[in-house]
C-alpha positions in Angstrom: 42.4 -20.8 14.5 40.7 -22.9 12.0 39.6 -21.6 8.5 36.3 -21.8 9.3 36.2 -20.7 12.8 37.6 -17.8 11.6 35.4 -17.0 9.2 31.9 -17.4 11.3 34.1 -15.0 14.1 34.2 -12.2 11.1 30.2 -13.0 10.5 29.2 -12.4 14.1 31.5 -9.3 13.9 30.1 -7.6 11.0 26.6 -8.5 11.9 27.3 -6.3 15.5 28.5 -3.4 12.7 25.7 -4.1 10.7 23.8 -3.6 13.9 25.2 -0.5 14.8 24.7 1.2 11.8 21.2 0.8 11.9 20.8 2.0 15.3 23.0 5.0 14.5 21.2 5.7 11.2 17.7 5.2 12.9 18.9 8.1 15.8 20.3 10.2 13.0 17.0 10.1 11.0 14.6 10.7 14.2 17.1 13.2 15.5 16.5 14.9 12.8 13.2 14.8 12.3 12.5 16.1 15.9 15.2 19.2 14.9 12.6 20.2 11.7 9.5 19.8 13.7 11.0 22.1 16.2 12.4 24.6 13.7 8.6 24.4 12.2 7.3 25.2 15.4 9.8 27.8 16.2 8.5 29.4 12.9 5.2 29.9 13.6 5.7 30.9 17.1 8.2 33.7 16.5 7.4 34.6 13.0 3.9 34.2 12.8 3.1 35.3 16.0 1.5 31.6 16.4 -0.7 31.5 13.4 -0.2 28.8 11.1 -1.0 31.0 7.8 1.5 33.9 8.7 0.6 37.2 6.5 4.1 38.0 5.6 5.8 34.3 5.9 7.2 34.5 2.5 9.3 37.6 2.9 10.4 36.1 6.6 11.1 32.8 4.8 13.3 34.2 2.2 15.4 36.2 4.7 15.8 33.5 7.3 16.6 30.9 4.4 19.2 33.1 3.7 21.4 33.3 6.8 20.5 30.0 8.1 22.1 28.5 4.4 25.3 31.4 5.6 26.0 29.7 8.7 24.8 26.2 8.5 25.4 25.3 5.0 22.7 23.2 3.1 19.4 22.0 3.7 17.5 25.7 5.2 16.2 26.5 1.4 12.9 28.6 1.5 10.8 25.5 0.1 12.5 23.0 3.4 11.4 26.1 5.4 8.2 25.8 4.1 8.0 22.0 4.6 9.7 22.6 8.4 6.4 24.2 8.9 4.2 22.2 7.2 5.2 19.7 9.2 4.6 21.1 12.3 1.2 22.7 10.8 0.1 19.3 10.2 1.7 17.4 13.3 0.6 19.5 15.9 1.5 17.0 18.6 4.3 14.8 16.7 5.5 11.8 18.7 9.3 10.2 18.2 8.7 8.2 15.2 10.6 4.5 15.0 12.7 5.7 12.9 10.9 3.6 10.3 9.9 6.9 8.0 12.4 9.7 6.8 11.9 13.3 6.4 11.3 12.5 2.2 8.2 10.2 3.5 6.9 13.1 5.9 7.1 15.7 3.2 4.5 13.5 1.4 2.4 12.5 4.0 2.4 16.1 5.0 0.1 16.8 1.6 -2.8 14.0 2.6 -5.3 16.2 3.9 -7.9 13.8 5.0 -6.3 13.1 9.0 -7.6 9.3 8.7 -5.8 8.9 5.3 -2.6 10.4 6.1 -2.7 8.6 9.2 -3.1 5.1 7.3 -0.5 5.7 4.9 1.8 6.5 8.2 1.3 3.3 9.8 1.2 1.8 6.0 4.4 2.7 5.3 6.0 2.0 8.5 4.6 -1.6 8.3 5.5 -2.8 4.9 8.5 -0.2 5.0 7.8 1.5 1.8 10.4 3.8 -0.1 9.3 7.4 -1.0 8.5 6.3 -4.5 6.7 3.6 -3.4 4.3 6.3 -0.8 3.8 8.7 -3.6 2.4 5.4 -5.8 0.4 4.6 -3.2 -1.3 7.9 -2.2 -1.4 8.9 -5.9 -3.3 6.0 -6.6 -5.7 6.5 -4.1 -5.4 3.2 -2.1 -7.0 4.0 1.3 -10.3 4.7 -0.7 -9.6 1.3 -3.0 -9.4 -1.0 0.1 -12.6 1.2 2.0 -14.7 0.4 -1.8 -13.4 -3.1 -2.0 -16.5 -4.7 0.1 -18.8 -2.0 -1.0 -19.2 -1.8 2.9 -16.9 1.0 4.0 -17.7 1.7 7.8 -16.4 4.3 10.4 -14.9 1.5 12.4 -12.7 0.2 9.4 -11.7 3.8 8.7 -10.8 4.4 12.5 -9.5 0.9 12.2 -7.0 1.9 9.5 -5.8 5.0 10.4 -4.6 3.5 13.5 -2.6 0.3 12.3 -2.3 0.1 8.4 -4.4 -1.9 6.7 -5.7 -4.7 9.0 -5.0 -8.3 7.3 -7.2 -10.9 9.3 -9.0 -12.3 6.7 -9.3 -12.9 2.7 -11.2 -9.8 2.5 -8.7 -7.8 3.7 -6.4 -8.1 0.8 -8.8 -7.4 -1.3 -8.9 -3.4 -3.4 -11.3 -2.3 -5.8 -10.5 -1.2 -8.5 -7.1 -2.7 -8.9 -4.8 -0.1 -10.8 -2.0 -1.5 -13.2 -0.7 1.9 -14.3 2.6 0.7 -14.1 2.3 -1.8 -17.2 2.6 1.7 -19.5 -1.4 1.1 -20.9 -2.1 4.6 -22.3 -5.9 3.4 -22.5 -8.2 1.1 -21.1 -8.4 -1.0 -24.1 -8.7 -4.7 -24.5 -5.9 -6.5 -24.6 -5.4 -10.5 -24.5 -4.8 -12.5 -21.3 -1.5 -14.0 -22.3 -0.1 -10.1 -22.6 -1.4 -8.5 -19.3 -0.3 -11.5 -17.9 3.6 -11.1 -19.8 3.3 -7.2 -18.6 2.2 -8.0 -15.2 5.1 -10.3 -14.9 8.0 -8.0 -16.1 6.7 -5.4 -14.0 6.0 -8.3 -10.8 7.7 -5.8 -8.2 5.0 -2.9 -8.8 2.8 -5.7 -8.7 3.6 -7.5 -5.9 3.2 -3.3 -4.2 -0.5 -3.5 -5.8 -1.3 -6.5 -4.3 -0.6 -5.5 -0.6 1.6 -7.0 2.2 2.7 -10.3 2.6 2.9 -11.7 -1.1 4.9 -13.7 -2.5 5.1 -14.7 -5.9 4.8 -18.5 -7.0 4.6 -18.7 -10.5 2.7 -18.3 -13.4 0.2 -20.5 -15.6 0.5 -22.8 -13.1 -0.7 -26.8 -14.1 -4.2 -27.6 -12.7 -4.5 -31.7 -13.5 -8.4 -32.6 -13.1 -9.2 -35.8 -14.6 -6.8 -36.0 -18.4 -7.4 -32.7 -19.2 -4.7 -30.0 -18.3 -5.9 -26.3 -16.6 -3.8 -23.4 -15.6 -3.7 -20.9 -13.2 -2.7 -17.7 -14.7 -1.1 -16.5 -11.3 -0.6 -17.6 -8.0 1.3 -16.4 -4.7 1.6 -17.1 -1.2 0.5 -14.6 1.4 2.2 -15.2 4.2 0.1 -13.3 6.5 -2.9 -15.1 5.8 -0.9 -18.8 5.5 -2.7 -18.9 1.9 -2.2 -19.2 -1.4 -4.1 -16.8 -3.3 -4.8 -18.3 -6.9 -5.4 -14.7 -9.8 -7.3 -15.4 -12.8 -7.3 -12.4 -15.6 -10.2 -11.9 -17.7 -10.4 -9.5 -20.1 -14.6 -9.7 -20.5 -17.1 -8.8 -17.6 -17.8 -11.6 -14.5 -19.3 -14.5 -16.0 -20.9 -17.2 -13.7 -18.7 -19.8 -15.1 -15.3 -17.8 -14.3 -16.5 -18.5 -10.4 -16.9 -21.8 -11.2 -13.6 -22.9 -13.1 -12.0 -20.8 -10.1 -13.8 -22.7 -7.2 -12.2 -26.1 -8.9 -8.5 -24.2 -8.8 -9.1 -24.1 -5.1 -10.4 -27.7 -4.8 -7.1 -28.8 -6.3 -5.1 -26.6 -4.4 -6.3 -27.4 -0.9 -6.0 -31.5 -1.6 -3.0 -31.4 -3.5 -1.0 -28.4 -3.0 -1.7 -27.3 1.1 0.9 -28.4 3.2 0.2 -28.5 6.8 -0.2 -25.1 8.5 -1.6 -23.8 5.5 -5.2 -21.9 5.2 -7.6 -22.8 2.6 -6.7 -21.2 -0.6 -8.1 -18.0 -1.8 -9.0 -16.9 -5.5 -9.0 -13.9 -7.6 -11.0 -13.3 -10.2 -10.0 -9.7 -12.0 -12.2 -8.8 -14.5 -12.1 -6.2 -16.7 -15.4 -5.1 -15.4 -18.5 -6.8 -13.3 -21.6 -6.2 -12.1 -23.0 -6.6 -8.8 -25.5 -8.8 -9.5 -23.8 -11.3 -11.5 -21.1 -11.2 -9.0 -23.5 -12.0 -6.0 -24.8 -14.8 -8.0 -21.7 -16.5 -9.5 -19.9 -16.0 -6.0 -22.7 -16.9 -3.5 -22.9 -20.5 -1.6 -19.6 -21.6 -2.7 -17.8 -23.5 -0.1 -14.3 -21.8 -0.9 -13.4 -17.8 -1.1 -13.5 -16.8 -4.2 -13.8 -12.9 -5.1 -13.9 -10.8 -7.9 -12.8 -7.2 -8.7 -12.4 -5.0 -11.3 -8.5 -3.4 -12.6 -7.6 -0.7 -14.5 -4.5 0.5 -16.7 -5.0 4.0 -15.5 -5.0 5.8 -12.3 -8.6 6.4 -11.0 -10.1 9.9 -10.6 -9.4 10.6 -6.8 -12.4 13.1 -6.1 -14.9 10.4 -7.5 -13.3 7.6 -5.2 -13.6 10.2 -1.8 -16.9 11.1 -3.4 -18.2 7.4 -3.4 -16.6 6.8 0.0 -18.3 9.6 1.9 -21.6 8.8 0.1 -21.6 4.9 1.3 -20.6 6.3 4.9 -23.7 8.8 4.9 -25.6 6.0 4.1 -24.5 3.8 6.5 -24.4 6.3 9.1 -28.5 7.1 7.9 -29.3 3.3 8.6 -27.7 3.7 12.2 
């Protein structure tokens, strides 16, 4: 047999391994997943005579941690007890997962209380397949109410709509957050800093960025060259969302909105959509990230114009979580008064 015969015969081969171990590993996991939720249930059953706060589960706990870890080796500790039923507490009615989500990502999804959250970051997860470090960024930094504030518009069908699929990407709003949170550049305070350097920190870091910005990114480059006329522009950022078929153009400010920001960004997009688009592609989308803006200016600078441009705030440090719920159930109240 030929050299290279041979060689794409050994591919196809260790691609049908490479197969099989990701169908065994996938049963593994959801085999064992279905064992805790059963064990969880089979707590609160026998030892809690069905209740899910038992009165004397710790003492239980400790004493059934004990001969379980005698006879079956690692893994029954009091504390994996505890999450076993947890995670029946919280998933009553569990389904077979995909196999998509370990026991690690359940543990943390187990401590969302809100049932629409924790449901969003579920589907979240499964969707753009997020590690357990990446899930604990996520709910620490409080995205589900981020992408609810992003319009100002939060409505119960966008929270029903997210807690059953993810995050819904259909159209340039949708990738959109408010505030954006850049904790992972190291910032201890939200002071100024200049462009150039959140820029050169948002670069080195472009993995926990690329994670802030949402599924379907991909980065391009940076201070990309906008020709118009002689005179040389550039782009600070710009990726490819392959969701949306669009190239989504990020200016950094360090100031508030200014009207002109909108403007300089609307002739980015110009440029972009004669003569960057290839066929296939969407119109181009821009970014403006301000340190802060105000609604007013925004709905002036950002009005009429014939391309999508947006603007939205970031910050270097994680926001408070209760003000964000706070601020979502208040819009919702007020929606639901209009009704």
């Amino acid at each position: 047999m030929e050299h290279t015969a041979m060689n794409k015969w050994i591919d196809e081969i260790k691609e049908i391994m490479e197969m099989a171990r990701v169908r065994v590993a996938r049963d593994v996991n959801n085999t064992m997943l279905e064992a805790y939720w059963h064990i969880g249930k089979s707590i609160v059953e026998h030892e809690q005579d069905g209740e899910l706060k038992a009165k004397y589960g710790k003492k239980v706990l400790t004493e059934l941690s004990k001969r379980l870890s005698t006879e079956l080796g690692k893994g029954y500790s009091r504390s994996n007890l505890y999450n076993m039923r947890d995670f029946y507490a919280v998933y009553p009615k569990f389904q077979m997962p995909s196999g998509k989500l370990s026991w690690s990502h359940y543990i943390e999804l187990k401590g969302v209380t809100d049932a629409d959250a924790r449901s969003f970051y579920e589907n979240e997860c499964a969707n753009a397949r997020w590690s357990v470090e990446e899930l604990k960024r996520q709910i620490g930094t409080s995205l589900f109410e981020r992408i609810l504030l992003s319009d100002g518009k939060p409505n119960k069908e966008k929270v029903l709509a997210m807690a059953r699929q993810g995050a819904i990407i259909e159209k340039p709003e949708d990738i959109l957050k408010q505030p954006y949170v850049f904790e992972f550049i190291g910032a201890r305070e939200q002071k100024p800093m200049y462009e150039k350097v959140l820029e050169a920190k948002l670069i080195r870091h472009i993995e926990d960025f690329l994670l802030e910005l949402g599924r379907g990114f991909m980065y391009v480059g940076s201070r990309q060259r906008v020709t118009l006329g002689n005179t040389h522009h550039y782009v600070d950022m710009v990726f490819y969302n392959k969701i949306l078929r669009a190239y989504v153009l990020i200016d950094l400010k360090m100031e508030e909105l200014k009207i002109e920001h909108a403007g300089q960004m609307n002739a980015y997009l110009n440029y972009y959509k004669t003569e960057v688009n290839d066929e296939g592609d969407n119109p181009p989308i821009g970014i403006i990230l301000c340190s802060t803006s105000k609604d007013v200016v925004a709905e002036y600078a950002l009005g009429g114009l014939s391309n999508q441009v947006f603007a939205s705030n970031y910050v270097y440090l994680i926001p408070n979580k209760e003000e964000l719920v706070n601020e979502v159930k208040y819009l919702l109240e007020q929606e639901g008064n209009e009704e």
